[in-house]
Legacy VTK file of the C-alpha trace (Angstrom):
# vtk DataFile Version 3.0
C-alpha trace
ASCII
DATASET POLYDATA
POINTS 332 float
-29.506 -13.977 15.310
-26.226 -14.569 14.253
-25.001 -17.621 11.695
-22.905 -20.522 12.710
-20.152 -18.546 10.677
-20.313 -15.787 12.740
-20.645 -13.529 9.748
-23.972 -11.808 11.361
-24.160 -9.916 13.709
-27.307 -9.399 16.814
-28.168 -7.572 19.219
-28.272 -7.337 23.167
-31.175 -5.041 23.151
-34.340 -6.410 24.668
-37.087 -6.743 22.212
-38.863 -3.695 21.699
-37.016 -0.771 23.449
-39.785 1.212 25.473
-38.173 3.467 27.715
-34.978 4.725 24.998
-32.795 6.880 26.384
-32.168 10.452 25.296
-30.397 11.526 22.526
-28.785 14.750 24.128
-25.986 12.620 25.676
-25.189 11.843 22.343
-25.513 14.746 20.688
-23.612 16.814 23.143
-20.714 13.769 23.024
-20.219 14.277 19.012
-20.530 17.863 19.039
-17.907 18.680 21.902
-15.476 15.828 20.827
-14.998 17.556 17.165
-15.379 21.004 18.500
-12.731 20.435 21.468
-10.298 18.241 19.402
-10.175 20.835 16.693
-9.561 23.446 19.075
-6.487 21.216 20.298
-5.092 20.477 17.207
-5.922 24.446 16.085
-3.405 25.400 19.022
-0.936 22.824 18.839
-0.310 24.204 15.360
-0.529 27.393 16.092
1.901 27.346 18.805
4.603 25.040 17.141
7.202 27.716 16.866
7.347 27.922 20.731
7.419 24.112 21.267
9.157 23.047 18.223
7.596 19.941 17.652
8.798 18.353 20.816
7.491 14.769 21.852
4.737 15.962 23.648
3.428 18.057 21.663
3.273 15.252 18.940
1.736 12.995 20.970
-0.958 15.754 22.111
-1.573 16.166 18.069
-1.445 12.690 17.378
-4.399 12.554 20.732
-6.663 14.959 19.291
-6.584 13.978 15.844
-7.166 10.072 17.287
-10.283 10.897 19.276
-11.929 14.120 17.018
-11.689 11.726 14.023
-13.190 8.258 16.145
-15.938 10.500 17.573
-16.810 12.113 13.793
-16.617 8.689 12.291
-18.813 6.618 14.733
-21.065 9.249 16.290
-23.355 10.194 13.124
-24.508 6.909 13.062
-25.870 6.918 16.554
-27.467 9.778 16.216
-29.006 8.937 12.997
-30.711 6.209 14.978
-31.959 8.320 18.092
-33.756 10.927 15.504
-35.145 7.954 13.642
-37.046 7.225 16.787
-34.645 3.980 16.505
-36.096 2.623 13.606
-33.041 2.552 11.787
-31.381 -0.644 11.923
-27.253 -0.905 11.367
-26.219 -3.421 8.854
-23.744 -5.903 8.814
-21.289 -3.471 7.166
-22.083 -0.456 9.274
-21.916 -2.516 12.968
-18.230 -3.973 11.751
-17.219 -0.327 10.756
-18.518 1.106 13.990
-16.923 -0.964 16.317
-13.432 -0.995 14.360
-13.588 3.012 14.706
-15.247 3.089 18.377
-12.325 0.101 19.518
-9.488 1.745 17.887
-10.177 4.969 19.083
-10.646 4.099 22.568
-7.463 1.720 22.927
-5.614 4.182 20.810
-6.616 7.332 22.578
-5.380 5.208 26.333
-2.010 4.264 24.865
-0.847 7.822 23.620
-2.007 9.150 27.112
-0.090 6.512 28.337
2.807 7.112 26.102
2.729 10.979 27.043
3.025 10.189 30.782
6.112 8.033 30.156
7.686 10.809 28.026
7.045 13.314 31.068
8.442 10.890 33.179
11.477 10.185 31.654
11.815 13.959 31.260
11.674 14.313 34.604
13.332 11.718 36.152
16.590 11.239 33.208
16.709 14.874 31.620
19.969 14.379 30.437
19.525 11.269 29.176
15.924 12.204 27.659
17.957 15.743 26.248
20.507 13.533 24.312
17.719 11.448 22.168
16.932 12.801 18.815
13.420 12.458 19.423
11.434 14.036 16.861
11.476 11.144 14.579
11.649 8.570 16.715
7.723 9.882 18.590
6.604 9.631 15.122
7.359 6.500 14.691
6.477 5.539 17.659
2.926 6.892 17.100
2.415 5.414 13.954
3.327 1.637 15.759
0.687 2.502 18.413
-1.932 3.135 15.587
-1.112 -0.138 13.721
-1.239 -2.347 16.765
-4.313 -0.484 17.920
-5.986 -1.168 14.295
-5.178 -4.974 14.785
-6.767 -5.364 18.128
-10.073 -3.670 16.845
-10.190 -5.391 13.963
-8.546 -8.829 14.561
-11.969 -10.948 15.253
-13.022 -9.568 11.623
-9.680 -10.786 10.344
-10.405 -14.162 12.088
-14.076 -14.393 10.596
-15.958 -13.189 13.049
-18.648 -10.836 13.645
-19.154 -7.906 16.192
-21.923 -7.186 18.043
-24.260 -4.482 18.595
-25.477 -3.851 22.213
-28.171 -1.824 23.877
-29.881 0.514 22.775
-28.479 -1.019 18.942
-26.891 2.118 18.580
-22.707 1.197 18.822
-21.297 -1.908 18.195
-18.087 -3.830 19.995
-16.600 -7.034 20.028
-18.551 -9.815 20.989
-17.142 -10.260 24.386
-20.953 -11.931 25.962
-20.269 -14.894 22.869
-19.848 -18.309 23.932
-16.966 -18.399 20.953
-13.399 -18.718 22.226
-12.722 -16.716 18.761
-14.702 -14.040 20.038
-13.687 -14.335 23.189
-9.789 -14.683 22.535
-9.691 -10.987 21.014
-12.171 -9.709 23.509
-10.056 -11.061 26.319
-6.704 -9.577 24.514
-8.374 -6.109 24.246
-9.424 -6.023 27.660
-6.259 -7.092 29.409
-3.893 -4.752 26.761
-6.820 -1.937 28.001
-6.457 -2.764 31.747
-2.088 -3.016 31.292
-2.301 0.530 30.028
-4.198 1.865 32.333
-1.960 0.327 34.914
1.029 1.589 34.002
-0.388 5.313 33.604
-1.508 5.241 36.522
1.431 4.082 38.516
3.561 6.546 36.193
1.499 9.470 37.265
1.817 8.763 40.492
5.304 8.515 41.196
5.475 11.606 38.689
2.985 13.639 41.414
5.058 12.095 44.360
8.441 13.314 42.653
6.728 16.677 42.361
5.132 17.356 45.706
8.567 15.872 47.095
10.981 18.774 44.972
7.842 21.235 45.446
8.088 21.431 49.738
12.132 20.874 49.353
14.296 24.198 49.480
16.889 22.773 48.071
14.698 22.338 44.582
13.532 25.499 44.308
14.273 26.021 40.609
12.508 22.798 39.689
9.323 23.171 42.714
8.732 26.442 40.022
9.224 25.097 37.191
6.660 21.700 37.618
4.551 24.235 40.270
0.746 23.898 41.106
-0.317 23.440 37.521
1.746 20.410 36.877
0.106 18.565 39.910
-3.074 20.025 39.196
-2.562 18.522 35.398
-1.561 15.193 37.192
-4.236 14.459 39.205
-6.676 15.662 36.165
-4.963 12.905 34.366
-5.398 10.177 36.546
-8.627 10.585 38.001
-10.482 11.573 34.711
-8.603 8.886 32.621
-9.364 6.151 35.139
-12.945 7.380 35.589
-13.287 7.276 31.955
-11.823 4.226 30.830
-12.887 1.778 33.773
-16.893 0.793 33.081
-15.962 -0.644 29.375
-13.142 -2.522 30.982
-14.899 -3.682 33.931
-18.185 -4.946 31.333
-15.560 -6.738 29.422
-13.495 -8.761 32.471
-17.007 -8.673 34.053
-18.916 -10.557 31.525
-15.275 -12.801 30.104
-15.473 -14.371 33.847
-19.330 -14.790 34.032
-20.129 -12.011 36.688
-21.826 -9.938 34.486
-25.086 -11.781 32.614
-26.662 -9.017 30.565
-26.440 -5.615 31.961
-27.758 -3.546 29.238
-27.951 -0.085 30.717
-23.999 -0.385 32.249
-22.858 -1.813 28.914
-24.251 1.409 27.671
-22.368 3.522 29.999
-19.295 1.770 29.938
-19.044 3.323 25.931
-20.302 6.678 26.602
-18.056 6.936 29.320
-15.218 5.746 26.800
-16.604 7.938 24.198
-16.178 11.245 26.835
-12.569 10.321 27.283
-12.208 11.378 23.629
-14.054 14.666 24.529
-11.992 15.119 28.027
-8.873 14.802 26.471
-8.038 17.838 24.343
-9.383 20.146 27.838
-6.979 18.034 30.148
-4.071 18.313 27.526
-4.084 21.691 26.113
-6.580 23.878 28.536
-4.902 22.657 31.562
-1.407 23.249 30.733
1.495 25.792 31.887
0.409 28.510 29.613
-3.141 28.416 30.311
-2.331 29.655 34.209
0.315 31.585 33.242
-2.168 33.400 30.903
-4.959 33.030 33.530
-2.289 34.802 36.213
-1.213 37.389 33.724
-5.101 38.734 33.064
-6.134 38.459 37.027
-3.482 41.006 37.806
-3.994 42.850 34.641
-7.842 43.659 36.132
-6.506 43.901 39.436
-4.486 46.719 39.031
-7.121 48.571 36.667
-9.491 47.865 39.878
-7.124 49.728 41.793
-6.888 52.691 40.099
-7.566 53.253 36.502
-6.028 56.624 35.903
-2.969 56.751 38.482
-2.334 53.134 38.467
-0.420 51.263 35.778
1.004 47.610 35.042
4.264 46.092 34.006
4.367 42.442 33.001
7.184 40.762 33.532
9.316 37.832 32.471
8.266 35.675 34.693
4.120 35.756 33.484
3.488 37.610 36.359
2.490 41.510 36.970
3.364 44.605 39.018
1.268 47.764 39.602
3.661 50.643 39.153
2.326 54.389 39.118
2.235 56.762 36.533
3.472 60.263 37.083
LINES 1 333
332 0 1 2 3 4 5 6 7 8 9 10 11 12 13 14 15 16 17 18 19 20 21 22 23 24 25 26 27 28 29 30 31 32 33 34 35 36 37 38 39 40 41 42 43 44 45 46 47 48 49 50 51 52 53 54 55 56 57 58 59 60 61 62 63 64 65 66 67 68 69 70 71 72 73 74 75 76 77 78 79 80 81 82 83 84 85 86 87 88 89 90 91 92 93 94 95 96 97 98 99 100 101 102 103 104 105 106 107 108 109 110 111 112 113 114 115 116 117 118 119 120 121 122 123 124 125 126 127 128 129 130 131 132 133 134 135 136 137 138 139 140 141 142 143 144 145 146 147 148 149 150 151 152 153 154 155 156 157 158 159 160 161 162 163 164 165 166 167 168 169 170 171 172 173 174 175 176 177 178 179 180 181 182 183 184 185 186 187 188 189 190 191 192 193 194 195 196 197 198 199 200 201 202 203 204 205 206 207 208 209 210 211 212 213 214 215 216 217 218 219 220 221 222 223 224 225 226 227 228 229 230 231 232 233 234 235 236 237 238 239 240 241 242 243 244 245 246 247 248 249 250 251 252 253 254 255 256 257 258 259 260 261 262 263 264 265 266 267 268 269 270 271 272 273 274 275 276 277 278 279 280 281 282 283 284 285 286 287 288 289 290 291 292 293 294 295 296 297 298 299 300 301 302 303 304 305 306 307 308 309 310 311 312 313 314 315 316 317 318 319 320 321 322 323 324 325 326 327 328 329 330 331
């Protein structure tokens, strides 16, 4: 139960959980959101003498530390109750923790993707303009106002003396957004809509970005810049998009569904909506640093590599050349 405070927090679960689900999901989320964000940040760093630091890349850093950390922070906990055959019961101190980390890095994790698709549009569409910013500092900065504002909406209704709420199976904790409180339902309301903006706006960015593309891509006169932002970029763009939205939507939709009454207890979709949040966090570092120019380029470069040895191994040669791509010459 919770206390006419609101300094307790309860539960959504129906009493006595007899079918629990399987702890695999969870297992596989933590272990491929710390594996897959360290990888990112591993080859952001590693790579920083080509890219220089540039906006992006910043913002790609700043991505995979945000969701490796959230998913090694909140994660353990959930697990620790699957193996304990959910006997283990979160207190009041553990639930707030979890859903500060689990609400910060999902809000956090959509505004820096939407933050890197307005710094690829402006790249695209006012290079000269975007060429004459000093920028290093300023994406910094930026990213550190994006993590402050992000703390304040996950932690606001514990600022305001409220509680938050653990949900089915009692494994991950939110922001009471089923309370009858307008406290509760104030900052659940706030995150939702600043949630729902963001997602908005990277979606419409994206897709003027992919129309802009295609567009220069089938035009002659662009040939320089249908290379340049090629296949890859609108295969990158679409990855965006349709994983982002696919991700982010069923904790959304639970929170606007259950803040106008069209939801009334729904445990097993409240318990999708933040695993599908939670695989955003995993997603990420593959859509941001597997999927990008290099990657193909790479990808190219070894196809024609074995092609050529296919060909003929002992009169049959390769030359790479500038362009990523490769030529079978023969040897004399």
């Amino acid at each position: 139960m919770q206390s006419s405070t609101g300094m307790y927090n309860y539960s959504s679960s129906p009493s006595g959980i007899t079918d629990p689900p399987s702890i695999v999901p969870v297992l596989m989320l933590c272990l491929l959101g710390v594996i897959g964000n360290s990888i990112a940040v591993t080859i952001v760093c590693c790579t920083a003498r080509s890219h220089r630091w540039r906006p992006f890349h910043r913002y790609v850093c700043g991505l995979a530390l945000t969701d490796g950390i959230g998913v090694m922070l909140a994660l353990p906990f959930a697990i620790h109750r699957y193996t304990t055959n959910f006997q283990f019961t979160y207190s009041y101190t553990v639930c707030s923790y979890m859903s500060v980390v689990q609400m910060f890095t999902i809000i956090a994790s959509a505004m820096i993707v939407c933050l890197m698709s307005i710094d690829r549009f402006m790249a695209l569409i006012c290079p000269y303009v975007y060429k004459s910013v000093k920028k290093g500092r300023h994406s910094t900065v930026t990213l550190a106002c994006i993590w402050g504002v992000c703390a304040f909406l996950s932690s606001g209704h514990l600022m305001a003396g409220r509680s938050s709420r653990l949900f089915y199976p009692d494994s991950w904790c939110f922001v009471n957004f089923v309370s009858d409180n307008s406290t509760d339902l104030g900052f659940a309301f706030l995150y939702a809509l600043t949630g729902l903006l963001v997602l908005v706006v990277t979606f419409i960015t994206n897709m003027i970005l992919l129309a802009i593309v295609l567009q220069r891509k089938c035009s002659k006169s662009s040939a320089i810049i249908a290379n340049k932002h090629g296949t890859y970029i609108i295969l990158f763009l679409f990855s965006i998009v349709l994983l982002f939205s696919i991700c982010i939507l069923p904790i959304l939709i639970n929170m606007l569904g259950h803040l106008f009454g069209t939801f009334e207890g729904w445990p097993s979709f409240e318990l999708l909506g933040i695993e599908m949040a939670t695989t955003n966090s995993i997603i990420d570092p593959w859509i941001y640093i597997i999927f990008r120019k290099e990657t193909f380029s790479l990808a190219q470069t070894l196809y024609y590599k074995c092609l050529c040895i296919k060909r003929n191994t002992q009169s049959t040669g390769y030359q790479l050349r500038s362009d990523n791509s490769v030529t079978c010459t023969s040897s004399m």
